[in-house]
C-alpha positions as CSV (number, residue, x, y, z in Angstrom):
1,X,68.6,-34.8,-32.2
2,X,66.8,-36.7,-29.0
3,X,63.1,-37.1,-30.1
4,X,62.4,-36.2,-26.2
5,X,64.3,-32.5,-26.8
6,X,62.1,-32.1,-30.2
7,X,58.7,-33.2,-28.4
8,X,59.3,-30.8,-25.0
9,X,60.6,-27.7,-27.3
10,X,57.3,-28.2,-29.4
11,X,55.1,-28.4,-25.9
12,X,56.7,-25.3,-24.6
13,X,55.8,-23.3,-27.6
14,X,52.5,-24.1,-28.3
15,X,51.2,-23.9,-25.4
16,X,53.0,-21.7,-23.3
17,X,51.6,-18.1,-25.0
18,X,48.2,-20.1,-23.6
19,X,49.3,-20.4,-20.1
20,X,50.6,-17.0,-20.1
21,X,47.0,-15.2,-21.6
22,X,45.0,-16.8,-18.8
23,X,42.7,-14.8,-17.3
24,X,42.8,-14.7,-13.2
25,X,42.9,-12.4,-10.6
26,X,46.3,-12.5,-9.3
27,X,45.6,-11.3,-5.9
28,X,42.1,-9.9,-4.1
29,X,43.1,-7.7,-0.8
30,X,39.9,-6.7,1.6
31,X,40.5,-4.1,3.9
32,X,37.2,-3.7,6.6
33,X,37.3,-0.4,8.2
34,X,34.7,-0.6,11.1
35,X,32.7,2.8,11.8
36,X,30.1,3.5,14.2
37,X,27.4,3.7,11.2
38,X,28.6,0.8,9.4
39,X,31.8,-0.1,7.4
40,X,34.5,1.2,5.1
41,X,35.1,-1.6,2.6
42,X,38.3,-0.8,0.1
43,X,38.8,-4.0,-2.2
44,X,42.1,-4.3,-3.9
45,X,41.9,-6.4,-7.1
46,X,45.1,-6.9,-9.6
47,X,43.5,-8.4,-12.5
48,X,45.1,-10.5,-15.4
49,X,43.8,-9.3,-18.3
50,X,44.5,-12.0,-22.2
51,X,47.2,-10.7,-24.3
52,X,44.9,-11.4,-27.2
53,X,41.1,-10.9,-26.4
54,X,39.3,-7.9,-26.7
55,X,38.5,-6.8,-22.8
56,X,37.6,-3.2,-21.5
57,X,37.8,-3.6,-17.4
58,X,36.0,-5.4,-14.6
59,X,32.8,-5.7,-13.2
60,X,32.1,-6.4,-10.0
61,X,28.6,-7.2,-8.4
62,X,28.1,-6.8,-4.6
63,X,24.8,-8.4,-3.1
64,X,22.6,-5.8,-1.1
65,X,19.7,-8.0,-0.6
66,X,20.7,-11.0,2.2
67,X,18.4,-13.3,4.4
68,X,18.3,-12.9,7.8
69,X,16.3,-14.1,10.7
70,X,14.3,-11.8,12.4
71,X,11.2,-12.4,14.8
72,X,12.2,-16.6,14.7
73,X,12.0,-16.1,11.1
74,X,14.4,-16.1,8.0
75,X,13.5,-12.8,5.8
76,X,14.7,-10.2,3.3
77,X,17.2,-7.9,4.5
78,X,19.1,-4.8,2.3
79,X,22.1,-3.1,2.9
80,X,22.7,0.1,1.9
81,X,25.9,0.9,0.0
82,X,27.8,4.3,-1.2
83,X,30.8,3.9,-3.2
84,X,33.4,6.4,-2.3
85,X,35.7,6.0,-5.1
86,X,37.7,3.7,-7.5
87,X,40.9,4.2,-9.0
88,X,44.3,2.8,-10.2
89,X,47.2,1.8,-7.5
90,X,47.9,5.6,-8.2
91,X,44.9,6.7,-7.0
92,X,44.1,7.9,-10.3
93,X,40.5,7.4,-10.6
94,X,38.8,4.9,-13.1
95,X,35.5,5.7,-15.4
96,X,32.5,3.4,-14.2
97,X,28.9,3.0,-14.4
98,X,26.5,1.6,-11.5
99,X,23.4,-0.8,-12.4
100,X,21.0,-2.5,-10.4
101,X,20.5,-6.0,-10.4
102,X,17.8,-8.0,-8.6
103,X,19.8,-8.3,-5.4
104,X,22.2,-6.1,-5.5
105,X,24.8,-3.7,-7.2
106,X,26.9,-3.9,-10.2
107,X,30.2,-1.7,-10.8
108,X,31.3,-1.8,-14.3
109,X,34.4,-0.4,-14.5
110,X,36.5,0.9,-17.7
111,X,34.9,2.3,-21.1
112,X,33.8,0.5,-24.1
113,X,36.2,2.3,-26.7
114,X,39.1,1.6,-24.5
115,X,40.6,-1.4,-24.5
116,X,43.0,-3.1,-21.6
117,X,45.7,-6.1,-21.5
118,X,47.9,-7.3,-19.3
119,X,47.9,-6.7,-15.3
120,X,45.6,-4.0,-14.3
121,X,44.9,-3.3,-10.8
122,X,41.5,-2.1,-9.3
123,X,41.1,-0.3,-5.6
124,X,37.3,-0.1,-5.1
125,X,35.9,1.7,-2.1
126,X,32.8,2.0,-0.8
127,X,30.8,2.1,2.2
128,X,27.7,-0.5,3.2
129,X,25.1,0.5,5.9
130,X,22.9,-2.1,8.2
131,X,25.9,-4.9,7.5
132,X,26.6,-5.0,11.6
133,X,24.6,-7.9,13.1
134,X,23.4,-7.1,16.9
135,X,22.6,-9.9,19.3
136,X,22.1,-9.9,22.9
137,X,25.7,-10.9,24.2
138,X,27.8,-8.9,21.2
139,X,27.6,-7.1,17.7
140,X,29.2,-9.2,14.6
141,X,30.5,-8.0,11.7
142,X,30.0,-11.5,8.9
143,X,31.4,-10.5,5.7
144,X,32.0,-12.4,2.3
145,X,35.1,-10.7,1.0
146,X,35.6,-12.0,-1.9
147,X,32.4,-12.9,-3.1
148,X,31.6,-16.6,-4.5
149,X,30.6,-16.0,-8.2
150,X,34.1,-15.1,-10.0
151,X,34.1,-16.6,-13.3
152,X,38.2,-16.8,-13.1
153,X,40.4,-18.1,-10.7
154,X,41.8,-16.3,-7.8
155,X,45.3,-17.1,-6.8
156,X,45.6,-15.1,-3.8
157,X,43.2,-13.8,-1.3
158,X,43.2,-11.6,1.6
159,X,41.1,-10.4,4.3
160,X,41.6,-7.5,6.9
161,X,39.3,-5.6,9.8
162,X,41.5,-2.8,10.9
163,X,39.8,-1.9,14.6
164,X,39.5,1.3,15.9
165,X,41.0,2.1,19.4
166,X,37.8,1.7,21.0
167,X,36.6,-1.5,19.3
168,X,36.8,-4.6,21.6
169,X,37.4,-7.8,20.0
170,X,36.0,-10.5,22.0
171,X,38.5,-13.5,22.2
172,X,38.2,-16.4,20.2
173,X,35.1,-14.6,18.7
174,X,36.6,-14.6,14.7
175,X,37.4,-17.0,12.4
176,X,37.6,-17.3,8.2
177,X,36.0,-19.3,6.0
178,X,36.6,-20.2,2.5
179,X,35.9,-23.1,0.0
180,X,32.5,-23.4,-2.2
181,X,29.1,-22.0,-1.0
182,X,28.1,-23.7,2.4
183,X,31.9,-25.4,3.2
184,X,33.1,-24.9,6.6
185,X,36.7,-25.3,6.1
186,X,38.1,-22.5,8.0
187,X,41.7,-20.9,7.4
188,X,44.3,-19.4,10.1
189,X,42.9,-16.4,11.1
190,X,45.2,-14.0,13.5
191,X,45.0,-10.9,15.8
192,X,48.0,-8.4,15.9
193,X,48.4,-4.3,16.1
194,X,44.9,-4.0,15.8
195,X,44.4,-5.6,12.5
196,X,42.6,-9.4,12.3
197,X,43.5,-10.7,9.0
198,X,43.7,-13.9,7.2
199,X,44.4,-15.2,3.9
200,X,44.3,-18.3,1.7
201,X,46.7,-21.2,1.4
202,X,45.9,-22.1,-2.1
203,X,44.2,-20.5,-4.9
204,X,41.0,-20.0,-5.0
205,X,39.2,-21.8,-7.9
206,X,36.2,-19.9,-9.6
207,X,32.8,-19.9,-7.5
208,X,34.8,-20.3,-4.4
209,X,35.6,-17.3,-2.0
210,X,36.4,-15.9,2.0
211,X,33.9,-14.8,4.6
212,X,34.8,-13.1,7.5
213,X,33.3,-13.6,11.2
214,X,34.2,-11.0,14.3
215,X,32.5,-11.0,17.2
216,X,32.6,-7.6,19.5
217,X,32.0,-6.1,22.5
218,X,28.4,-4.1,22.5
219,X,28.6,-0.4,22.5
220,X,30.7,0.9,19.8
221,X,28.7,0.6,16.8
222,X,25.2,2.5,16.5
223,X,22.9,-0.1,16.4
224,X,19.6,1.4,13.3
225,X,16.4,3.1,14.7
226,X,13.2,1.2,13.6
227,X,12.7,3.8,10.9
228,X,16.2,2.4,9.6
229,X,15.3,-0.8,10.0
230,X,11.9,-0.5,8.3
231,X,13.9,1.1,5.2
232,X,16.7,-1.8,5.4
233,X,13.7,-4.3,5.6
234,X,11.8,-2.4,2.2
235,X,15.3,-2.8,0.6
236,X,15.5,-6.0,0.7
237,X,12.5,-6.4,-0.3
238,X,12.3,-3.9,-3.3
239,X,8.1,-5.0,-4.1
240,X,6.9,-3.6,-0.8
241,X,8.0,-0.6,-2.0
242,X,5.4,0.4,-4.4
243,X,2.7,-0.7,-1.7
244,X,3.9,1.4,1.0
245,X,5.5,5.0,-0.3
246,X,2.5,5.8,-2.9
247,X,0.2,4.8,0.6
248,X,2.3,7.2,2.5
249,X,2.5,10.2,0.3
250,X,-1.6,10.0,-0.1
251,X,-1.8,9.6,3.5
252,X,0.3,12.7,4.2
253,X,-1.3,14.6,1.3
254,X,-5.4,13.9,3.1
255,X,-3.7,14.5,6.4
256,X,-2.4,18.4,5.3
257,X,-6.1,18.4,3.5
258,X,-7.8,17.1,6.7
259,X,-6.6,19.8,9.0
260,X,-7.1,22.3,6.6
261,X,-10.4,21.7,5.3
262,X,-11.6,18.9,7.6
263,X,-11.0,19.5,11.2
264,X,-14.6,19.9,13.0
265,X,-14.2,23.2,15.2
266,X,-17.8,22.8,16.8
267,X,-18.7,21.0,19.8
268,X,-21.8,19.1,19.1
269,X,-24.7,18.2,22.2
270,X,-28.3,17.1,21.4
271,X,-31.1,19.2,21.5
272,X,-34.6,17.8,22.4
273,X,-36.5,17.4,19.1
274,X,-39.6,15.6,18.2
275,X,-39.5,16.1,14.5
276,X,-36.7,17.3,11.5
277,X,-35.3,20.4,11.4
278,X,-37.4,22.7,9.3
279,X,-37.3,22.6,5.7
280,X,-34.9,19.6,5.6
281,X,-36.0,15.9,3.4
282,X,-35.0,13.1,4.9
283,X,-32.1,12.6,2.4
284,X,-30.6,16.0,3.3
285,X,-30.8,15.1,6.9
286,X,-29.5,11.6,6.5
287,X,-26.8,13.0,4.6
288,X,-26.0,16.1,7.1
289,X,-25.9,12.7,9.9
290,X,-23.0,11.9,8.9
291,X,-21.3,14.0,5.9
292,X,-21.7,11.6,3.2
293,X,-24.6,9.9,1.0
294,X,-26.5,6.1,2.0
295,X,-28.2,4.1,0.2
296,X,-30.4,4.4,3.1
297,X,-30.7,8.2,1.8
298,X,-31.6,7.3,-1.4
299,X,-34.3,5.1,-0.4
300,X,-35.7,7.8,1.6
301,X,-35.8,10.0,-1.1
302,X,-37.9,7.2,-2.9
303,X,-40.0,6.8,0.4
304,X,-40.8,10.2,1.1
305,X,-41.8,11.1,-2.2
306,X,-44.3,8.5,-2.2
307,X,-45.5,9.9,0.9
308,X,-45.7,13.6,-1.0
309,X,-48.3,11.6,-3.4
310,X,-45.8,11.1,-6.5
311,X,-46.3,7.2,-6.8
312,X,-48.1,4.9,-4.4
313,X,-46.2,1.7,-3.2
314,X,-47.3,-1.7,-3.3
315,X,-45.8,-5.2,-1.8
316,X,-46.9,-7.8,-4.0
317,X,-45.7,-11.9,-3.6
318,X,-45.1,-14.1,-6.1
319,X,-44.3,-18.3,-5.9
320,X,-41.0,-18.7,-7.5
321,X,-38.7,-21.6,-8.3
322,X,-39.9,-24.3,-6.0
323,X,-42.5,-22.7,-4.2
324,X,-40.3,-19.9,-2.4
325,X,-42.1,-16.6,-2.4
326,X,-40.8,-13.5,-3.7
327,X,-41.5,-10.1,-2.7
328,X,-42.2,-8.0,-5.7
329,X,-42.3,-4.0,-5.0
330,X,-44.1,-1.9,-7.5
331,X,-44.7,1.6,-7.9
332,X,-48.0,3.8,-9.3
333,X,-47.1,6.7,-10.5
334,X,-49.1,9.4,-10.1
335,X,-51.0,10.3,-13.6
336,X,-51.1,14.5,-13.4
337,X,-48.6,15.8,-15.7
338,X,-48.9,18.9,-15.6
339,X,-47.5,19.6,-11.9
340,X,-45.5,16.4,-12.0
341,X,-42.2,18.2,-10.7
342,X,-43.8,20.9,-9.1
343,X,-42.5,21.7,-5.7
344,X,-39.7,18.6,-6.1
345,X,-35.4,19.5,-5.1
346,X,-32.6,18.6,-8.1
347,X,-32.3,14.9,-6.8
348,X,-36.1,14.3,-6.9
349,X,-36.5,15.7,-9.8
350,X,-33.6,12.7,-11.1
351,X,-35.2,10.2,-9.2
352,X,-38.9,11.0,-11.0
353,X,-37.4,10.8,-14.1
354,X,-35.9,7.8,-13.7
355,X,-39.2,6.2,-12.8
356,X,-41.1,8.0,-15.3
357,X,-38.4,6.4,-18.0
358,X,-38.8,2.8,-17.2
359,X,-42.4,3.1,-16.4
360,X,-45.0,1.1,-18.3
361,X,-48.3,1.8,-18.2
362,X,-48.0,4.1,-15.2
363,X,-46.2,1.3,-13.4
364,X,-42.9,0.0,-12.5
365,X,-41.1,-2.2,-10.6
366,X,-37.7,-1.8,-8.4
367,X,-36.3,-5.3,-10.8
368,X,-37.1,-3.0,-13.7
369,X,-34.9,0.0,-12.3
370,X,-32.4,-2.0,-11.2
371,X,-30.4,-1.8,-14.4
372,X,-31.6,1.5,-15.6
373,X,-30.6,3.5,-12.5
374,X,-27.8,3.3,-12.5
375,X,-26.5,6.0,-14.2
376,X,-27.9,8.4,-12.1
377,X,-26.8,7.5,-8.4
378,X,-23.8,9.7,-8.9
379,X,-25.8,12.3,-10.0
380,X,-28.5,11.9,-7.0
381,X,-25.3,11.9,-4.5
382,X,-23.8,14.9,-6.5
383,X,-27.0,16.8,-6.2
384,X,-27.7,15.7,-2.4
385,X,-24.4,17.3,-1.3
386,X,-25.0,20.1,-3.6
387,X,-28.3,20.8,-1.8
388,X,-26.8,20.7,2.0
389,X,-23.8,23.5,0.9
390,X,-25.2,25.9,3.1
391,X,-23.9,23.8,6.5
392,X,-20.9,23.3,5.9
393,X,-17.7,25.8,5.6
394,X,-16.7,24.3,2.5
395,X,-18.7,22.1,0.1
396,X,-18.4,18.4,1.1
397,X,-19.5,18.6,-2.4
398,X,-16.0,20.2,-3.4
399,X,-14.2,18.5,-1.0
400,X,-15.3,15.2,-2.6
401,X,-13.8,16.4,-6.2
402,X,-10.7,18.4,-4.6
403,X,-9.3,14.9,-3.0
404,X,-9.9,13.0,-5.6
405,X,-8.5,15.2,-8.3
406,X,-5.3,14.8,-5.8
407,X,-5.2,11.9,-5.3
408,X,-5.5,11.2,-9.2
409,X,-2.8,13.7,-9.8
410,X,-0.3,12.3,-7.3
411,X,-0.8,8.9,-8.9
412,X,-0.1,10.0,-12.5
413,X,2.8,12.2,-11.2
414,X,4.1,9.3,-9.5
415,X,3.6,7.1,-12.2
416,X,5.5,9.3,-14.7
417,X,8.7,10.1,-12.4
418,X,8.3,6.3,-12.3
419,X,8.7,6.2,-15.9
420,X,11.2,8.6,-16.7
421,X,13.2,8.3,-14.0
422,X,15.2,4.5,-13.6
423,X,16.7,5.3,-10.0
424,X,12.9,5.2,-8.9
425,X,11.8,2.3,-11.2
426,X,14.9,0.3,-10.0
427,X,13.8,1.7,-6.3
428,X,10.1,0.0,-6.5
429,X,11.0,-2.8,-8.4
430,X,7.5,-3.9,-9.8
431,X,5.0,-2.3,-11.7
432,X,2.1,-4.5,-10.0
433,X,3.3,-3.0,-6.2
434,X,2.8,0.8,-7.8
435,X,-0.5,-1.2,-8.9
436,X,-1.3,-2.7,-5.5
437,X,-0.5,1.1,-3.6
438,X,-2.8,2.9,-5.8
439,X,-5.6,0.2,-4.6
440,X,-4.3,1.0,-1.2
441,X,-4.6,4.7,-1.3
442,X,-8.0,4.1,-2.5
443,X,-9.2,3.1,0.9
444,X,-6.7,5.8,2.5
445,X,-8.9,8.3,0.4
446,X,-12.2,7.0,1.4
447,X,-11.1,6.9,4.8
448,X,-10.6,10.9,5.3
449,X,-13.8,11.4,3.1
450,X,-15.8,10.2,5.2
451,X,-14.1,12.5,8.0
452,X,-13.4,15.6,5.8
453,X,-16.4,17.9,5.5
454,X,-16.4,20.7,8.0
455,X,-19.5,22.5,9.1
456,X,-20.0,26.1,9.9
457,X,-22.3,27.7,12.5
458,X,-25.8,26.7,11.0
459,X,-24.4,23.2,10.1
460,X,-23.5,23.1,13.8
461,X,-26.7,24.1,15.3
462,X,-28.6,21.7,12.6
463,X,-26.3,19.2,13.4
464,X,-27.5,19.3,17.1
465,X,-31.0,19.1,16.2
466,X,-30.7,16.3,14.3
467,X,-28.9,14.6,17.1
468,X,-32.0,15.2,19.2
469,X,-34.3,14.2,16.2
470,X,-32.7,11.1,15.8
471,X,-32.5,10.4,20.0
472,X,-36.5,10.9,19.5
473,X,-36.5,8.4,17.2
474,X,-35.3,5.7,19.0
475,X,-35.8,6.1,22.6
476,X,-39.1,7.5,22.5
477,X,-41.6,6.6,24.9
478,X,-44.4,4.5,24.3
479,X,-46.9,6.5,26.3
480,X,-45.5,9.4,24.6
481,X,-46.7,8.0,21.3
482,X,-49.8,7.3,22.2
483,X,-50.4,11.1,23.2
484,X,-48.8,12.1,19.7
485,X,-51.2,9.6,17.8
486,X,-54.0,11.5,18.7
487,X,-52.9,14.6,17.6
488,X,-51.4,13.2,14.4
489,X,-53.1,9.5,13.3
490,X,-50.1,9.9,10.5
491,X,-47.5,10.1,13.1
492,X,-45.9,6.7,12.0
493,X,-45.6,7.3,8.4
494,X,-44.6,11.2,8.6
495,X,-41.5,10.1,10.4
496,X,-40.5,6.5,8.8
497,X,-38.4,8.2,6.0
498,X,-36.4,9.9,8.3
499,X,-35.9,7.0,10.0
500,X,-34.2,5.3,7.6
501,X,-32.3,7.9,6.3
502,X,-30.6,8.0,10.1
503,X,-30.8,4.1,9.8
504,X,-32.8,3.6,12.7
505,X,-36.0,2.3,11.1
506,X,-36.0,-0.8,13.5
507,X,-35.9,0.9,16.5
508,X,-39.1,3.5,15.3
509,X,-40.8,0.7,14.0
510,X,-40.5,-1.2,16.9
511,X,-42.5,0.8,18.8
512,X,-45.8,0.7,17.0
513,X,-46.5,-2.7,17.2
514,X,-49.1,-2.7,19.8
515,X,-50.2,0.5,18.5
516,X,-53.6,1.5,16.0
517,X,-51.6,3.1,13.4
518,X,-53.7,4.7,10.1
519,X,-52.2,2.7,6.7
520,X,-50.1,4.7,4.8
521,X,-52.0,6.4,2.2
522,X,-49.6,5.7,-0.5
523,X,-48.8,1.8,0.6
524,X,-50.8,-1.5,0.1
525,X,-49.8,-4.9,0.7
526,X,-50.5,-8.4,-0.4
527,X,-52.1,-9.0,3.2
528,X,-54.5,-7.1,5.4
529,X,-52.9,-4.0,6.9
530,X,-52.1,-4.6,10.7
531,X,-49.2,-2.4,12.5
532,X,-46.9,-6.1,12.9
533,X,-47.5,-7.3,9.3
534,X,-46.5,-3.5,8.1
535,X,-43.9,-3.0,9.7
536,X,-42.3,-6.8,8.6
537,X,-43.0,-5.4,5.2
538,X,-41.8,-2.0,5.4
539,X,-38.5,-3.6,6.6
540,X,-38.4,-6.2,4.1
541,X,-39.4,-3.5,1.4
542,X,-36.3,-1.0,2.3
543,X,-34.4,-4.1,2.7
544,X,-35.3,-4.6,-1.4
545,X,-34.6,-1.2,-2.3
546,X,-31.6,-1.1,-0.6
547,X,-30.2,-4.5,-2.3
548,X,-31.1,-3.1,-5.0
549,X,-29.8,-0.4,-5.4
550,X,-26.6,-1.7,-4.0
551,X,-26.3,-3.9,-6.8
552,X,-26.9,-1.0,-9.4
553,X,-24.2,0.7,-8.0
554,X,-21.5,-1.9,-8.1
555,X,-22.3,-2.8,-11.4
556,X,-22.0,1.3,-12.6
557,X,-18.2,1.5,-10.8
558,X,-19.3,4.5,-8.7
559,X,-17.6,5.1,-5.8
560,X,-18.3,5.8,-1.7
561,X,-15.4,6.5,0.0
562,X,22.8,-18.9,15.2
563,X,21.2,-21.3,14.5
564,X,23.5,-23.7,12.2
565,X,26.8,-21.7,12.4
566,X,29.0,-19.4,9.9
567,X,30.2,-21.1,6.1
568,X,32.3,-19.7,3.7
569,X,29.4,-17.8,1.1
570,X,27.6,-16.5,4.3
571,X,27.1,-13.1,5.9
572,X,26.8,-10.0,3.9
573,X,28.7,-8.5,0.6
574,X,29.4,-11.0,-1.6
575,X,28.6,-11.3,-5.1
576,X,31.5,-11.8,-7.8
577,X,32.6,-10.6,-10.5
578,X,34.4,-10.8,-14.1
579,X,35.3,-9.2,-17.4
580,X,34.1,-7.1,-20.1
């Protein structure tokens, strides 16, 4: 027998079972159905399945997240996408799943006990939205039909955009490319009975695929609102999600709480006052100013009761690191204990005890306290609001806690539908953004706080007063004073608590420094008393408190309230594909 017969015969039957069991698809039909909302895509995929390796269907990934330029720059863009159906040739439909991958879609399509071979043909449908491109002259549809990440072969490809009636094509405004990511070659693309279509020449090798390019007159498709576009611009960029809806929902939340418990309903006008309303310290009127507690309140409270003759206050300086001076403020307290708390509110009572505690010999020193009162500025504030109840229509007090339970709730809720729920994990992508919101509805929080609390009718008319108090204050006359000293030679320091509680210390002080003004009985300095070397003092003094107690706080975590042209790979869809 010829060796030659022998030799072919032996080729064919090795290895033509292999060329049979390749796996390919045999053909890949697009069909683009153009709406006014976006696009009817029904992909037509016959598959070729190995006669002899275990495979259960296709899966097919679609990209959602694309680059596009907007504003002169190149940024994320999603599209939205619905699948309609997928079935057989029959229209019988197939089992699938849907998972989300970074930037886009996967459809996994048959079951894992049920296994396929042989030529099996898959019609997926589906439906993207935001895919239409809108520029000045026209609208584009620019779709990658096939995709460019196929792991088989394709021998055949085709692509069709079936127009509607009213759909102008603009001429010469389509071509088709195809080839690896980024080629240009272009293939015969033609225009009959309302159909553009084009196909391939040659098969398609795997990571090689078709995009699409029609240009068409303006008008017929519905170009997005900015709302749309805003959620097509979050899609595609799934880590702003977390920063913006938590943000959002707490916004809308204080809002609902603001005009319900928030909204002033008084009209305010300033009545002529030449000292506080009655019966109010300087911490309750600071904190009735403007609906919230200062640091400048709480150095009131310290101010005034020195002035009530629970501590005297003295400004020492010392020579520190080369030669600088530093301003050293200590307190006396006073040494009768038996009516040490008489006569004092809640928050003085704190504040005494505070002293009292880090006291030494009788005396201590606002670098002593400055770790050890810490602790009790919440309670001060908590006690403050507590104390100015009866002005408002409900408790800022309440309002404070209300809000911030809320708030506290909405983020654990969120968090555990964020948990238990992957469509909304998948949604917001990244822990760290749900992270990065909460820190954002922080401020949103402290922001309505400070706005919130809603005063009744006495609020209102104390409200007023102080208005007029605090107009006194600064824009008083000189002459005036002078008339005021006689009758009160303690004038000056009667008032200066009050003055920084409404944080206008500067201006009262200002005004007294041509003035004979008696020395505070409960202050002393390290120089002899004049009205300008006082008030430099008294400034720097509060200034020291203040700093102070700033400090303190942080450190206790309390809180205040065309160009470059089309390419085969480009436009939108895409993706690829293979089997499982």
């Amino acid at each position: 027998m010829n060796p030659k017969i022998i030799f072919f015969s032996l080729f064919f039957i090795i290895f033509s079972p292999l060329a049979f069991s390749t796996e390919k698809i045999v053909s890949f039909d697009v069909l683009l159905e153009p709406q006014r909302d976006g696009i009817i895509v029904t992909e037509k995929i016959t598959y070729k399945f190995p006669e002899q390796a275990i495979k259960r269907g296709i899966y097919r990934d679609i990209i959602t997240q694309e680059s596009r330029d907007i504003f002169d720059n190149s940024l994320n863009y999603g599209i939205g996408l619905e699948i309609l159906e997928v079935t057989n040739e029959r229209g019988n439909p197939y089992h699938y799943l849907k998972n989300k991958l970074s930037d886009g879609l996967r459809i996994k399509i048959g079951r894992s006990n049920k296994y396929v071979k042989g030529i099996k043909t898959y019609i997926i449908k589906y439906k993207v939205f935001g895919a239409i491109r809108f520029f000045e002259s026209h609208d584009e549809i620019y779709w990658n039909a096939t995709g460019h990440y196929w792991s088989v072969r394709i021998e055949k490809a085709r692509v069709r955009i079936k127009l509607p009636s009213n759909l102008e094509l603009l001429a010469d405004k389509y071509v088709t490319y195809t080839g690896y990511y980024g080629q240009k070659k272009t293939l015969p693309t033609h225009t009959s009975f309302g159909l553009i279509e084009s196909q391939t020449d040659t098969l398609l090798r795997p990571n090689q695929g078709i995009s699409i390019i029609a240009g068409f007159k303006k008008g017929f498709f519905k170009e997005p609102t900015s709302l749309e576009k805003l959620g097509f611009f979050l899609s595609g960029n799934p880590w702003l999600k977390g920063l913006i809806i938590l943000p959002l929902i707490v916004f809308f939340v204080m809002l609902v709480l603001f005009f319900k418990f928030g909204r002033e309903v008084h009209h305010y006008s300033p009545v002529v006052k030449y000292d506080a309303p009655e019966g109010l310290s300087p911490a309750q009127v600071g904190a009735l100013y403007d609906d919230r507690v200062n640091l400048s309140d709480i150095v009131s409270i310290i101010m005034d009761m020195a002035a009530k003759g629970q501590w005297k206050i003295e400004l020492k300086e010392e020579t520190g690191l080369l030669w600088f001076k530093n301003q050293i403020v200590k307190f006396t307290l006073n040494d009768d204990k038996i009516n040490i708390y008489k006569g004092l509110m809640e928050y003085e009572r704190t504040v005494k005890e505070r002293f009292e505690g880090a006291a030494k010999a009788g005396e201590v020193t606002m670098e002593d306290l400055k770790y050890k009162f810490a602790k009790v500025i919440p309670e001060i504030e908590s006690e403050i609001l507590k104390s100015i109840e009866p002005y408002y229509r409900y408790s800022p007090h309440k309002i404070v806690k209300v809000t911030t339970m809320v708030t506290i709730l909405i983020a654990i809720g969120f968090y555990i539908f964020y948990d238990l729920f992957p469509i909304l994990k998948n949604f917001l992508e990244t822990d760290i953004s749900f992270i990065i919101g909460i820190f954002f509805s922080y401020f949103i929080v402290s922001a309505f706080l400070k706005v919130m609390p809603r005063k009744n009718r006495k609020g209102a008319r104390i409200y007023s007063e102080i208005l007029g108090y605090k107009d006194f204050l600064e824009k008083v006359e000189v002459e005036t004073l002078k008339k005021m000293l006689t009758q009160d030679p303690r004038l000056f320091e009667h008032h200066l608590p009050y003055a920084v509680a409404l944080g206008c210390l500067d201006d009262w002080s200002d005004k007294f420094e041509h003035l004979k003004v008696a020395k505070p009985h409960w202050y002393s300095g390290h120089r002899n008393f004049n009205t300008r070397s006082f008030v430099t003092s008294m400034n720097a003094s509060v200034a020291n408190m203040a700093s102070t107690i700033s400090a303190t706080q942080r450190s206790s975590g309390s809180s205040g309230f065309s160009g470059g042209g089309g390419f085969s790979g480009g436009g939108s869809g895409g993706g690829g594909g293979g089997s499982w």
